[in-house]
N, C-alpha and C positions, 0 to 999 in steps of 0.2 A: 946192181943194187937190189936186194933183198923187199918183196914186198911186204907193206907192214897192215897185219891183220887189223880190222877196226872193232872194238872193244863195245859194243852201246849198254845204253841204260836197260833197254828190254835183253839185252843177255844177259845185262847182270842179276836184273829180276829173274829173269827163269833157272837159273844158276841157282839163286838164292830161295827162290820157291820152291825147291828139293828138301830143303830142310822143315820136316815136320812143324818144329817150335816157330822159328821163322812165316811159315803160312798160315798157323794159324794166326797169328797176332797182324799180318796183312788182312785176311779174311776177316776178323774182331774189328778192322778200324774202319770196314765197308760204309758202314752209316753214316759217320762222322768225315767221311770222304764226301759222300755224297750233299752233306748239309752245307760244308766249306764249300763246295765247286757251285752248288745252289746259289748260296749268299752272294759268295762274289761276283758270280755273273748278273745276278739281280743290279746286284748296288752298279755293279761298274755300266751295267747297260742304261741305267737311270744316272747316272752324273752326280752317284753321293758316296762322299771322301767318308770315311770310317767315322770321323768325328762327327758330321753330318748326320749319320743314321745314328748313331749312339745318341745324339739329344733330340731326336725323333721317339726314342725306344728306352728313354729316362736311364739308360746306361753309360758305361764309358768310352771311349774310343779303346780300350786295353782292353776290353773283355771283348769286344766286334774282334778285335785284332788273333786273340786268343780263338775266336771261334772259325774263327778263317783260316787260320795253320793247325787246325784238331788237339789245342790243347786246352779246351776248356769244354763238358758240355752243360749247354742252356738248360735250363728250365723251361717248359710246356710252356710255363706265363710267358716267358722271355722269348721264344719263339714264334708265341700269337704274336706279339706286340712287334716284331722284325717283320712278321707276316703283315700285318695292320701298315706298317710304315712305309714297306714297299709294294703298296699296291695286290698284293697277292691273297691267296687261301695257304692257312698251311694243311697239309696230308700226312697222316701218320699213321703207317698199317705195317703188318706182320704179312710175312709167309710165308 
């Protein structure tokens, strides 16, 4: 029996990282990567459900939702007030 080569997710990213267009719109979502992996680990490590922090942060459970799969971004206000809710500072720099 023929061995059958294994396929992963990180070949398929470097595969697909070859394509100019392609990396850069990976490299463009950096930010909004980093705020989603932020928020969720915040919320999930404190023990508050989406809907929880949304009437913490006078929002919805759909836009927390939105901002945790990078498809919405917050506003600075909207930000502080997630930063305010869970216990944290927010940081916002260039470099």
């Amino acid at each position: 029996m023929k061995k059958r080569e294994i396929y992963t997710l990180e070949d398929d990213l470097q595969y697909r990282l070859k394509d100019p267009e392609f990396k850069k719109a990976w490299e463009d979502s950096e930010a909004e990567y980093q705020l989603s992996r932020a928020l969720i680990k915040l919320r999930i490590n404190q023990k508050i459900s989406q809907r929880e922090l949304a009437d913490k942060t006078k929002t919805t459970q759909a836009i927390i939702s939105r901002i945790e799969s990078m498809d919405y971004n917050p506003s600075v206000a909207l930000l502080k007030r997630l930063a305010e809710a869970l216990g944290t500072k927010l940081k916002i720099g260039f470099e």
